[in-house]
SEROLO-146443 format. One record per residue: residue in three letters; z, x, y of N, C-alpha, C, CB in turn. Coordinates in steps of 0.02 Angstrom, whole numbers, plus 50000, padded with zeros to 5 digits. Glycine has a CB too. Layout:
<rs>
ALAZXYZXYZXYZXY/...
</rs>
This chain:
<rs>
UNK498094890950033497604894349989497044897550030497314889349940/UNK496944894050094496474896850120496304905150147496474893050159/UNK496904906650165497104912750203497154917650153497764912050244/UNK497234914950085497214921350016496494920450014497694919649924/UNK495994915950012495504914449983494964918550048495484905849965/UNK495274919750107495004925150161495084932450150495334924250225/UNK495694932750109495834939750081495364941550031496514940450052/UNK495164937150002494774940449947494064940249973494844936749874/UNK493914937150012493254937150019493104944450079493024928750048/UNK493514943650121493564949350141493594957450112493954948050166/UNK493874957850083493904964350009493354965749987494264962349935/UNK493124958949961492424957949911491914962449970492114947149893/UNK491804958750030491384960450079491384968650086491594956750145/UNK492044971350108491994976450103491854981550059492274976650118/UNK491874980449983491854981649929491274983349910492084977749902/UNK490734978649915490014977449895489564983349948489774967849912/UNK489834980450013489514985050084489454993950049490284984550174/UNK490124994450032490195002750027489955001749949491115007150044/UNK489764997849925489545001649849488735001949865489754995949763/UNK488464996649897487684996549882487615001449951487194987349881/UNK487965003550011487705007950036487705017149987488095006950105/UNK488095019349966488405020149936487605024349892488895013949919/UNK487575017949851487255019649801486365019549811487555014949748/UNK486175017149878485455017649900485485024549956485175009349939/UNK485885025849948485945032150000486085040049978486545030450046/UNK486495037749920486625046349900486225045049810487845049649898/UNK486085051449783485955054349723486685053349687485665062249731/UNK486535051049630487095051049578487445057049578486865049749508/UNK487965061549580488175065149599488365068949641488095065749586/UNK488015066649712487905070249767488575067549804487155068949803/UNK488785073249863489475071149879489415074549952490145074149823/UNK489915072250001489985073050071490715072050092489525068250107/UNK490865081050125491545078150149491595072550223492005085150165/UNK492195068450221492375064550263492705068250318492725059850235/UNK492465066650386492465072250441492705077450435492705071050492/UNK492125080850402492235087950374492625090250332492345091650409/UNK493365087950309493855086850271493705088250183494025079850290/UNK493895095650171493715095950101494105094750058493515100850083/UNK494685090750081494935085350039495035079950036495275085550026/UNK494645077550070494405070350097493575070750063494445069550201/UNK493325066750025492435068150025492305060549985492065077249966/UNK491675057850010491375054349956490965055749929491235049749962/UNK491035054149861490575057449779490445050149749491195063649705/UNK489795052249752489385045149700489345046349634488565043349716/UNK489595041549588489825042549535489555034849504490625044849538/UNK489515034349435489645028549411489905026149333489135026049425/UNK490135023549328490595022849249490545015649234491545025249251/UNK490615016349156490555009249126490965003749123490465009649072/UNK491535004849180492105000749211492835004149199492094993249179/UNK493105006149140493605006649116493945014349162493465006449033/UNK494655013249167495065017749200495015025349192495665016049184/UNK494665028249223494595036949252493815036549190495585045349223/UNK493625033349194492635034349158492785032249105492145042649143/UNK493205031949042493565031548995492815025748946494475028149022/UNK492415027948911492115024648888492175025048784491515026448929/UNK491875018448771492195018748692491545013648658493215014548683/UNK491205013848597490925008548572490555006748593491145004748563/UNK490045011748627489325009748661489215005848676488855009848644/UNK488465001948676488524994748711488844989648679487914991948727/UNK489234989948625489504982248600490104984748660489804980148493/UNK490334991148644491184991648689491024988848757491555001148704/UNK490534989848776490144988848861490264982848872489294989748874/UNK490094978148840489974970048810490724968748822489664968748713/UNK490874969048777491694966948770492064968148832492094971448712/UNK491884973548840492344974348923492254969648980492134981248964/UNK491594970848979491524962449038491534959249013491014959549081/UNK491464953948965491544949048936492644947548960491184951148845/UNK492954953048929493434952648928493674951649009493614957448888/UNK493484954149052493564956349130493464948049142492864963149174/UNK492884944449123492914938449155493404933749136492344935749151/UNK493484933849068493954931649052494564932449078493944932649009/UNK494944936349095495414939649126495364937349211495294947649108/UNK494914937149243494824935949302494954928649324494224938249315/UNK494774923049260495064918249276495714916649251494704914449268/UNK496114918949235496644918649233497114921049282496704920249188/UNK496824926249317497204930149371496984923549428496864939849390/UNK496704920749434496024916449499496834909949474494594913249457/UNK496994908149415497324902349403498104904749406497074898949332/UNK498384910049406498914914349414499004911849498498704923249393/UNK498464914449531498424913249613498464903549646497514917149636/UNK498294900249585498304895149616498784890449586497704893049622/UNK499094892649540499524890649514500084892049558499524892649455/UNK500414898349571500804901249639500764898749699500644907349655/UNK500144896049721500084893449785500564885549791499214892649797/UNK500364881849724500404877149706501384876449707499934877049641/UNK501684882049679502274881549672502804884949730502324883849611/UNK502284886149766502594890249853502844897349848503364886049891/UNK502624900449804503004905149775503004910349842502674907849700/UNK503294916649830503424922449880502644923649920503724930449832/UNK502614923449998502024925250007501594933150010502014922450055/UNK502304936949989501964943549976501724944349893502544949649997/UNK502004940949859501774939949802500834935849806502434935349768/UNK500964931849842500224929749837499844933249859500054924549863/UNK500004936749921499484940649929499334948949871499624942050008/UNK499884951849845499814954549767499314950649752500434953749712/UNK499384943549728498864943349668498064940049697499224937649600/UNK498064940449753497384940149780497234950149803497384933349864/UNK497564952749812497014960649819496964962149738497484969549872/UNK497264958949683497114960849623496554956949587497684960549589/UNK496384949749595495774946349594495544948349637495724940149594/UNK495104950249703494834953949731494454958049714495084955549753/UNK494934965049675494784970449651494494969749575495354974349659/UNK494694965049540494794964449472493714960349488495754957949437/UNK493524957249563493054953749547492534957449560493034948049572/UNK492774962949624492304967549641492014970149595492504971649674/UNK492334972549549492144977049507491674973549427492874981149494/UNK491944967449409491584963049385490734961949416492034957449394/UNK490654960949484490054960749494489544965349484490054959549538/UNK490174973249508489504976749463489364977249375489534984749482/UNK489894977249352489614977149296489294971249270490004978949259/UNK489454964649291488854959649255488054959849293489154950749261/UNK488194961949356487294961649387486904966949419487204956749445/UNK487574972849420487094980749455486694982349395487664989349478/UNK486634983349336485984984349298485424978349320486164983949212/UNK485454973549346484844969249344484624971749421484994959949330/UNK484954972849476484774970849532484584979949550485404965649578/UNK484614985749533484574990749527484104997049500484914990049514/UNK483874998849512483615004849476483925010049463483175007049500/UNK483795015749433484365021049423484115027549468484465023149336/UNK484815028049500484745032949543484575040049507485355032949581/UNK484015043249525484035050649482483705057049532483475049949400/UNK484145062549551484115068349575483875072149548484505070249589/UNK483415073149497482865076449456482235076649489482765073049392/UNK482105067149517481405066149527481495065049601481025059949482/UNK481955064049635482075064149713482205057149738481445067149754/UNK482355052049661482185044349656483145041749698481955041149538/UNK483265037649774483845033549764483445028349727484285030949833/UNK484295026449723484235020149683483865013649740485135018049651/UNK483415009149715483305002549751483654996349739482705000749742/UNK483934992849776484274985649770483504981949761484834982649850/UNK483554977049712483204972449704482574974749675483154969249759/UNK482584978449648482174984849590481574980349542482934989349517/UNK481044982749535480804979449486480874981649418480234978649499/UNK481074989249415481224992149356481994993849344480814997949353/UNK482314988849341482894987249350483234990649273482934978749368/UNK483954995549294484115000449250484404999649195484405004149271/UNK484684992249192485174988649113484794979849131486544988949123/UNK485074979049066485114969749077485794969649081484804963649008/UNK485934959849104486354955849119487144960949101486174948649075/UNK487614961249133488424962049083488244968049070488644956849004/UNK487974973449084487704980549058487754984849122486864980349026/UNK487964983949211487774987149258488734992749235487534981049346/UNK488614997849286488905001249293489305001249351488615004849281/UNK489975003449394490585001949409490235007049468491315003149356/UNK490085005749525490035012149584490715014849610489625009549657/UNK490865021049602491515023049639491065028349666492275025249595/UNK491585030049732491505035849796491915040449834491325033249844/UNK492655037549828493025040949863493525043749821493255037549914/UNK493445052749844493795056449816494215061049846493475058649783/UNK495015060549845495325064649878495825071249856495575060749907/UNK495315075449799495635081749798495985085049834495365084849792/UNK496785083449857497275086449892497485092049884497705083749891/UNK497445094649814497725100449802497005102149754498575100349767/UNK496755106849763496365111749724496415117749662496185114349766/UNK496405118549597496375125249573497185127349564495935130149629/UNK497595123249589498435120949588498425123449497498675109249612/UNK498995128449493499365130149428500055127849407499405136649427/UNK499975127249340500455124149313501095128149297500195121349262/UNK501725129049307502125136249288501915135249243502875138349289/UNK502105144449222502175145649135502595143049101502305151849111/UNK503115142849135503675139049069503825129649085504705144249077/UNK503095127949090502945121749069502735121248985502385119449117/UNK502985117148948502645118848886501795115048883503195115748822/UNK501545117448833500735115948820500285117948876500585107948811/UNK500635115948938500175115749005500245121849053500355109249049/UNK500835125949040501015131649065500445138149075501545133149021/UNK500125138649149499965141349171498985139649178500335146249146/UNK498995134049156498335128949178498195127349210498195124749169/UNK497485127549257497495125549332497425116649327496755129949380/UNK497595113049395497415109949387497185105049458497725109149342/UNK496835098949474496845097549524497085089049543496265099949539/UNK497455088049608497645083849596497395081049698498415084749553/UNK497395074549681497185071149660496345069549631497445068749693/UNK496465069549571495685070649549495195064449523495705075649487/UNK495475057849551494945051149511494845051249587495295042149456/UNK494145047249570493485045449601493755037149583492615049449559/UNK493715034349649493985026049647493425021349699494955025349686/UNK493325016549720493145012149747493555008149782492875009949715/UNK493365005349846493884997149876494134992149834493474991849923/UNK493654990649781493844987649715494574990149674493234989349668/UNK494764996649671495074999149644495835000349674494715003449630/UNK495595002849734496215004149796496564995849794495785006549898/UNK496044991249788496504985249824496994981649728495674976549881/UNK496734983849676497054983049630497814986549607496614983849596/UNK497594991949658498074996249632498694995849701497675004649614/UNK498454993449757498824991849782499334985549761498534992049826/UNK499004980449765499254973249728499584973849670498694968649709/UNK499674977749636499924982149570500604985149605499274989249539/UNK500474990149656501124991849675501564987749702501114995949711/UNK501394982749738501834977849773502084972249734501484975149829/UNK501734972049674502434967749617502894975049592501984962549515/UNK502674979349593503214984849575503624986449617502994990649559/UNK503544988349690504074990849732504474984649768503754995749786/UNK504114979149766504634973049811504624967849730504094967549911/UNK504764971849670504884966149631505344960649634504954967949584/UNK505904962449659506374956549664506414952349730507054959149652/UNK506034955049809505394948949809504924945749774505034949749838/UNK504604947149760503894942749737504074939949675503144947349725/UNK504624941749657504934935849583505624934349602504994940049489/UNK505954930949647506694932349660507154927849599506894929649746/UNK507754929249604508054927549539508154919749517508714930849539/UNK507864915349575507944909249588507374905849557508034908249656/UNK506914911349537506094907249520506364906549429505064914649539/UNK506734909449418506724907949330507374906849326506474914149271/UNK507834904649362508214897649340508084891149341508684896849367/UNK508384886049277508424882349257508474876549313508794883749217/UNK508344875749392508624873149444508014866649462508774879449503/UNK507524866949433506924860849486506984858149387505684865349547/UNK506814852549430506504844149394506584847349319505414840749418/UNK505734850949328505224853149289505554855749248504744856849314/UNK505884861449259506304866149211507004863549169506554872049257/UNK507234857349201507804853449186507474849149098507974847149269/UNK506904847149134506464842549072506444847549018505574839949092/UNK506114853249017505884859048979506334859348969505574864548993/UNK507104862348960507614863348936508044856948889507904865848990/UNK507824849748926508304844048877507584844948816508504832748926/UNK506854844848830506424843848785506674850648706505604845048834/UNK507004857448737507054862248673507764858148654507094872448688/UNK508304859748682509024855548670508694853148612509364849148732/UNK508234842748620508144839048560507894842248517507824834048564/UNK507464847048517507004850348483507394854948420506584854648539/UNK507724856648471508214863948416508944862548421508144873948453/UNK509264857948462510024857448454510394861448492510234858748393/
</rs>
């Protein structure tokens, strides 16, 4: 457990570093390409957690989301130690530690970047301050810092004889993500592309103790 429990803390570390530099350094909107690279750049951005800004139900929806995120986080935290517990695939464990990781990074800002924060604003020439006295939300109310954006293709058209979308520009890759995000979405891909590692066909047969009991217990149960 220990060596997952380094993975995450490690993530986290990195995670936090680039958000609060991040966000005491640039203007909400303000953006810089990465060695010079104008499809490489980081853009300071911030959203109310949910996938590509995607917001719904003002502050109760706000509420609910972290509320729900923590909830969710310990289950992923007991997912991980439950697995450890049963020896399971070690590329699988490490999946579900960059996904608690990511899933916590991003939890922290939204339950405590409104308290510990001020709001960054490029109107009045104001960064944002860590440890703010006029701090920009309460508790479960902060906002999600993302930065890195890699518009690969620019102003890219759609053929015409695409239907609906035929002859629409468009750009790709166009979300604005965080270390929080990268390491979820990594851990996400690696139960997808090595699925039959990280679950091999041996983990859900009927073969240990445990599963022998569970099976005579339905048998009496149902016949």
């Amino acid at each position: 457990m220990k060596k997952y429990i380094a993975v995450i803390f490690i993530i986290l570390l990195i995670d936090q570093i680039s958000k609060i530099y991040v966000k005491t350094h640039f203007f909400l909107g303000e953006d810089l390409p990465i060695l010079g690279l104008d499809w490489a750049r980081i853009q300071f951005v911030e959203n109310n957690g949910m996938a590509w800004g995607t917001e719904f139900g003002g502050k109760t929806g706000k509420l609910f989301l972290t509320l729900f995120r923590l909830v969710a986080i310990f289950g992923i935290g007991y997912w991980l130690w439950s697995s450890v517990k049963k020896h399971a695939p070690k590329l699988l464990l490490f999946a579900i530690a960059l996904i608690f990781a990511g899933a916590m990074g991003n939890i922290i800002d939204s339950v405590f970047y409104g308290l510990l924060f001020d709001a960054s604003d490029p109107r009045t020439g104001n960064l944002a301050v860590l440890f703010a006295e006029n701090n920009y939300e309460g508790l479960f109310y902060g906002k999600v810092v993302d930065m890195f954006y890699f518009p690969i293709i620019k102003n890219g058209m759609f053929p015409t004889w695409i239907p609906f979308v035929g002859g629409d520009t468009f750009t790709f890759f166009n979300a604005i993500f965080n270390v929080a995000d990268f390491a979820i979405s990594c851990g996400v891909g690696i139960l997808i592309v090595f699925n039959k590692r990280v679950f091999p066909k041996e983990e859900w047969e009927n073969t240990s103790e445990e599963r022998a009991a569970d099976k005579s217990l339905l048998q009496k149960l149902f016949g």
